[in-house]
N, C-alpha and C positions, 0 to 999 in steps of 0.2 A: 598408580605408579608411585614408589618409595622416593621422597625427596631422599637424594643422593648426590654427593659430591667430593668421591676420593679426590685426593688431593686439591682439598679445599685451596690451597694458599696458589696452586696453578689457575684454578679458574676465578680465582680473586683478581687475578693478576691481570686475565683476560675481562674483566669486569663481568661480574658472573652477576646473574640475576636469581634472587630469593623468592617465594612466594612468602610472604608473613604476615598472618592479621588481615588476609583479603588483600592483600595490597603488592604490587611489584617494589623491591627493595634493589637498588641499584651499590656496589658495594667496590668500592677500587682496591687494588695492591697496597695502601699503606693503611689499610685497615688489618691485614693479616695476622701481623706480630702481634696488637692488641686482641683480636679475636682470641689467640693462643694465651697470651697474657692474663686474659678476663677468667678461660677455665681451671688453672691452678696448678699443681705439680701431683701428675701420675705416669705411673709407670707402661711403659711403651711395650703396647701388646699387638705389635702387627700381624693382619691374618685373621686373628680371634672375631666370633663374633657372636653377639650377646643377646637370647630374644627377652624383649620383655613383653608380657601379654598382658594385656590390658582391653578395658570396655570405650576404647574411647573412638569414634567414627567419624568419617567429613571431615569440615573446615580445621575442628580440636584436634584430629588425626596429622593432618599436615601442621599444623603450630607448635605439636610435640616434635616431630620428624626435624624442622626448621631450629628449632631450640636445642638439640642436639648437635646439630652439623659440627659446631668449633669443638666437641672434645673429642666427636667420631676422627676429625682429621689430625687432629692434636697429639694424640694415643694411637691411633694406628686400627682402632676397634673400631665394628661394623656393628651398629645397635639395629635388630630387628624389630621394630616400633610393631607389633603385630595385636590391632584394634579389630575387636568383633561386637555385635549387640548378641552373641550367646556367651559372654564370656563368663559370669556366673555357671550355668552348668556344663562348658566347657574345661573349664581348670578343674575340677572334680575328675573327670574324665579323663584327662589325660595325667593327672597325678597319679589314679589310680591305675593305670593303663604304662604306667612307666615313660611316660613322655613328657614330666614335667617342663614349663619353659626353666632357663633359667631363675630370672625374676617374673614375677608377677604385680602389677597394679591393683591391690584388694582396696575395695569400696568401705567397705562395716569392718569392722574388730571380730564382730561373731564369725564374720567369713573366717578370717584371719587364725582366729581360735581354732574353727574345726578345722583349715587345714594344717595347721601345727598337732593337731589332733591325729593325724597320717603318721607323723612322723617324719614326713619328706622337708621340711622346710629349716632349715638352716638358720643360728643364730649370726643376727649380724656382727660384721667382724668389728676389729676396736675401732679403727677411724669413723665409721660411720657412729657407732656408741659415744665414740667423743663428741662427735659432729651434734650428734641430737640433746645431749646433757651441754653442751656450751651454746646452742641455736633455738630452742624449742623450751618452755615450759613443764614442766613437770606433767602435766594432763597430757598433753602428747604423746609424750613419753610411755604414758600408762597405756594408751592406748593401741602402741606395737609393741606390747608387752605382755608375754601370755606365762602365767604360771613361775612367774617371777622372772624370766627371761628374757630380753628383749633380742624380736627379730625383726622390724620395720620400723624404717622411718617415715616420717610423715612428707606428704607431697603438694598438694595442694588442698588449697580449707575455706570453705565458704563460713559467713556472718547470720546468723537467724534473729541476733538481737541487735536490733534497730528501732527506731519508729520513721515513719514517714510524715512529713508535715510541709505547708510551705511557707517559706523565707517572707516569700510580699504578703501572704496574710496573716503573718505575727506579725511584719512591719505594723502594717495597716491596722492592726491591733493593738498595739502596742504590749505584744506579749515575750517574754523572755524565752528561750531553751531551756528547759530544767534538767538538772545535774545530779538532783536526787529524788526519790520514789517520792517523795514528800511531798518536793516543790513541784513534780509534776502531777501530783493527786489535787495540789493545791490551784495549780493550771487548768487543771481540767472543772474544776470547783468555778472558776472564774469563769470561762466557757462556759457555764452550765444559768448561770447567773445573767446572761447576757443571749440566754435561750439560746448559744449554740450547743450543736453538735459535737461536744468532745472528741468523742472517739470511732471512726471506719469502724465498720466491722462486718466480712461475709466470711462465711468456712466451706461454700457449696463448690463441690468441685469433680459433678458426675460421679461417679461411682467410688471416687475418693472424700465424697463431702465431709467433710468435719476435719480434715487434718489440720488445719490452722489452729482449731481451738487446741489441738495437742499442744501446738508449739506455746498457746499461752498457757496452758497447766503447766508444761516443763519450764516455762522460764522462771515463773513463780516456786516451784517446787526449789530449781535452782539457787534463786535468789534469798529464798527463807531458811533453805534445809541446809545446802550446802553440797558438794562432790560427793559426800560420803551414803548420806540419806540418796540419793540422787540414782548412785550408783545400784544399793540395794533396792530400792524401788522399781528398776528395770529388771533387773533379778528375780524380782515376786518376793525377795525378801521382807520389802516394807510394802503392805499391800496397798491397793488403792482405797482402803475402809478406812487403814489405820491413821489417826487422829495428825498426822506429820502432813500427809495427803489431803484429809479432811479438809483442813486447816487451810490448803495450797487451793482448791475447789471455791473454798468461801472468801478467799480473797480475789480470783479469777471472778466472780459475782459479783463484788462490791464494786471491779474494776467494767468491765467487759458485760457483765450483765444487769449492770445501774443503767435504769433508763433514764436518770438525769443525765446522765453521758452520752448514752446509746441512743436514744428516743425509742422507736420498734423492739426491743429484745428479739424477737422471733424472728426477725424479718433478715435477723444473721443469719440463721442458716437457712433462709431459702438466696439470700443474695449471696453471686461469686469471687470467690477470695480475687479474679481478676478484676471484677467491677467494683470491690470493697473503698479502691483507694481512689475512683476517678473525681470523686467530689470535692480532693484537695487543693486542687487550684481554683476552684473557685470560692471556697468556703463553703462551701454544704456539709462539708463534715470535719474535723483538724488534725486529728491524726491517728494511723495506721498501725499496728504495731505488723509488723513481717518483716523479711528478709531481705538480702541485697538484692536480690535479683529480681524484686519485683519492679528494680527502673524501666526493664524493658515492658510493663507493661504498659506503660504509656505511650501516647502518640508522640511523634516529632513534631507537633505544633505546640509542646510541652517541651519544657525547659527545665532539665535535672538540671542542677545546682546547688550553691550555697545560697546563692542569690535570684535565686529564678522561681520557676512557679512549685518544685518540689523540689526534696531534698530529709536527708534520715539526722537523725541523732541517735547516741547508745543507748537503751532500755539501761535506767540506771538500776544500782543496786538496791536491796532493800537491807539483809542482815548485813551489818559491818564487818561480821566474821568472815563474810564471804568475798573475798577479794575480787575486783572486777569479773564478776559473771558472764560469759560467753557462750552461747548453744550455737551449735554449727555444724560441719560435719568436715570428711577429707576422703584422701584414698592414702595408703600405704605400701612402700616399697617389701615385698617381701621374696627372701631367693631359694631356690631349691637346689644350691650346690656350693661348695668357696672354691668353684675356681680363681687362678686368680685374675683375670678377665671381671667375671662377675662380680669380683669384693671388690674392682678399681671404679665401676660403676657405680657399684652402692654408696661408695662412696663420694662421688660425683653428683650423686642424684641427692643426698641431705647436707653439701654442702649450700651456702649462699651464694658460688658464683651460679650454679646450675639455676638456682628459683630467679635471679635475677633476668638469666637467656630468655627463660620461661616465662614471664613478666612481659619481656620487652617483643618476645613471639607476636604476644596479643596484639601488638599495635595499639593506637590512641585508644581505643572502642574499650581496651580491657578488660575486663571478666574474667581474670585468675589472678588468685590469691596465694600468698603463703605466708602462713604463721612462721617463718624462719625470722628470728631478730636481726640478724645479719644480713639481711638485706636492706639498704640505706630508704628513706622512704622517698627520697625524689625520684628514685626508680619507676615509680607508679605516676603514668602521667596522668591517669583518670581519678579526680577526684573521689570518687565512690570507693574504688578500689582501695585508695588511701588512706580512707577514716575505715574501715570494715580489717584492713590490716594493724591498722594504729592496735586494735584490743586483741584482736587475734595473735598478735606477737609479743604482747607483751607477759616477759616472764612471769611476772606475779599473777596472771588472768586463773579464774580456774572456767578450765576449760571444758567442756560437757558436750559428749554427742545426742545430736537427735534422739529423746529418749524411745518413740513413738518406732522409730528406725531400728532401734537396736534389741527391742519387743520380740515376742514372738510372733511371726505374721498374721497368728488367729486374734492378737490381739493389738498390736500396735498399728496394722494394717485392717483391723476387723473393728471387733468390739468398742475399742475404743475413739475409732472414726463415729462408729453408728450412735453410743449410749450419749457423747458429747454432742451429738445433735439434737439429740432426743432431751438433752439438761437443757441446750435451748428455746425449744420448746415446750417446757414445761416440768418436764422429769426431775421426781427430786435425787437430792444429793447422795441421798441414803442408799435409793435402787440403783443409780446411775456406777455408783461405784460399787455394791452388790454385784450387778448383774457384770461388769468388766472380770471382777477376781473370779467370777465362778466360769468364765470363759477361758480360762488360764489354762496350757495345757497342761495334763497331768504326768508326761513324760518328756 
């Protein structure tokens, strides 16, 4: 059933009840005016109605639905939140079948590409273009951007460079946070001297094992090479032989496969990227390099925080050239028509009061992000959420998706899961990245 509520500001009135974030939200009449207030000034399109198709299902299905209500009622527009798990080769199918939705919610940039590659998709109109040149960084930007065009903006954006570590066993150490590649190589040197365990480390993940070690080639490649190398590297332009790569390999070694760090080298890839990180509340191992969302992998008898038994900091930089480095990922708004219904939405969707709605959807538990700058950050009541948005919004960041994601599946989803396993068990550097380029497809 579609969370729905024409005439929002009447059943406000009657104290209407929300579903949001799992939870019942109780909401009276003189919340109304603000509701309308919070979503901004557009144009009243009563009647019209909008679908946007998207992959997203459950609980995330209603928390977009519920994030929408105040501009559905505001505007007069009926957004069709329409969420499937076929939505990858269903939007193929009906772009080419003449049934495009309006807008579409695209995952990857490649998606994005080939369906701009149609023909059918629509550049976006100037408000939203203002909207993402005054809210978003430049990498964003690039990223709903095909062939010098821009047609989508960005929606929501997940964090991949973090570390995991905990609060009471630096206390109890008396170890600091490190703020550069340095001072944390020099941490880890301390750690190591003291016969601990520096650094987590599993990549086993069933029939996906090794993707985590992607994520530490690309952060590295990131951090030394830069957007530009970055970019071509996913391309097959810079291969993986060539000495820019090389180079990202043998410091991913020094780091992640130093067994003054690591103790086992091997014993990463048979252990799971889930179980990687459970030995940091106790000190068995100190820290983690992954993503935000591995807080859920820990128990409730574990305490995320700043001050509790776990807790991340940013993977700092290494070349200076490269302004706060970021890997991550998002989805992007992109439409297949200017009605003007559709362009008032698009609008609406890369502005900050909508990422705000959307934020506050989640309830406490939170788990959505948005790199928009213009959203204030006490907005985020969940800690996590808060530092994981701190870099992702910041303009200066260069921003870089998933490189492993953005591959070709033979190889970002293949080759390079399998050879990175096989480098931790013993495989040298030379075949490792040999055997990925010759995996490359050839059209």
């Amino acid at each position: 059933m579609k969370l729905k509520s024409k005439g929002l500001l009447a059943v406000i009135s009657a104290a209407a009840v929300l579903v949001s974030g799992g939870a019942v939200v109780t909401t009276s009449a003189s919340a109304a005016s603000s509701a309308c207030a919070g979503v901004g000034n557009y144009a009243k399109q009563a009647g019209k109605t909008v679908e946007i198709f998207n992959s997203v299902i459950g609980l995330e299905n209603s928390r977009y639905q519920a994030a929408l209500l105040p501009f559905e009622d505001c505007t007069g527009i009926t957004i069709n939140w329409n969420g499937t798990n076929e939505f990858e080769s269903q939007l193929g199918v009906r772009v080419q079948g003449g049934t495009a939705p309006d807008i579409a919610m695209i995952p990857q940039p490649g998606l994005l590409a080939k369906m701009v590659d149609t023909g059918k998709v629509v550049k976006a109109p100037a408000q939203t273009l203002a909207n993402v040149n005054k809210y978003w960084s430049a990498g964003w930007k690039g990223y709903g951007t095909v062939n010098g065009v821009f047609y989508a903006a960005p929606n929501s954006a997940n964090n991949k460079s973090l570390v995991w570590y905990s609060p009471k066993q630096f206390k109890k150490n008396g170890y600091t946070v490190p703020t550069t590649w340095t001072q944390m190589m020099a941490l880890s040197d301390k750690m190591a001297a003291k016969k601990q365990i520096a650094w987590c480390g599993g990549i086993g993940s069933g029939t996906a094992t090794g993707w985590p070690a992607t994520d530490w080639l690309e952060e590295i490649v990131l951090r030394t090479q830069g957007a530009k190398v970055y970019a071509d590297w996913i391309a097959h332009k810079v291969k993986f032989s060539d000495p820019q790569i090389v180079a990202a390999f043998n410091q991913v070694a020094s780091w992640m496969k130093n067994p003054k760090y690591v103790g086992n080298v091997s014993a990463i890839a048979t252990t799971t990227f889930q179980n990687a990180g459970m030995g940091i509340p106790t000190g068995k191992c100190n820290m983690l390099q992954q993503a935000s969302f591995y807080a859920a992998q820990y128990p409730k008898t574990v305490t995320v925080s700043p001050t509790g038994d776990v807790w991340a900091y940013y993977l700092p930089g290494i070349n200076p050239a490269v302004k706060t480095p970021v890997e991550g990922g998002g989805e992007f708004f992109a439409a297949f028509n200017s009605n003007a219904a559709t362009q008032e939405v698009q609008n609406y969707l890369s502005s900050p009061q909508w990422a705000i709605q959307r934020i506050k959807s989640a309830g406490p538990s939170g788990g959505w992000l948005s790199a928009n700058n213009g959203v204030p950050a006490s907005t985020y009541t969940n800690a996590l959420d808060a530092l994981s948005a701190k870099y992702l919004s910041d303009k200066k960041s260069t921003f870089v998706f998933d490189g492993s994601d953005a591959m070709p599946a033979a190889v970002g989803a293949g080759s390079m899961w399998t050879e990175l396993t096989n480098w931790f068990t013993g495989k040298s550097t030379a075949d490792v990245t040999a055997a990925i380029d010759a995996s490359w497809p050839t059209n």
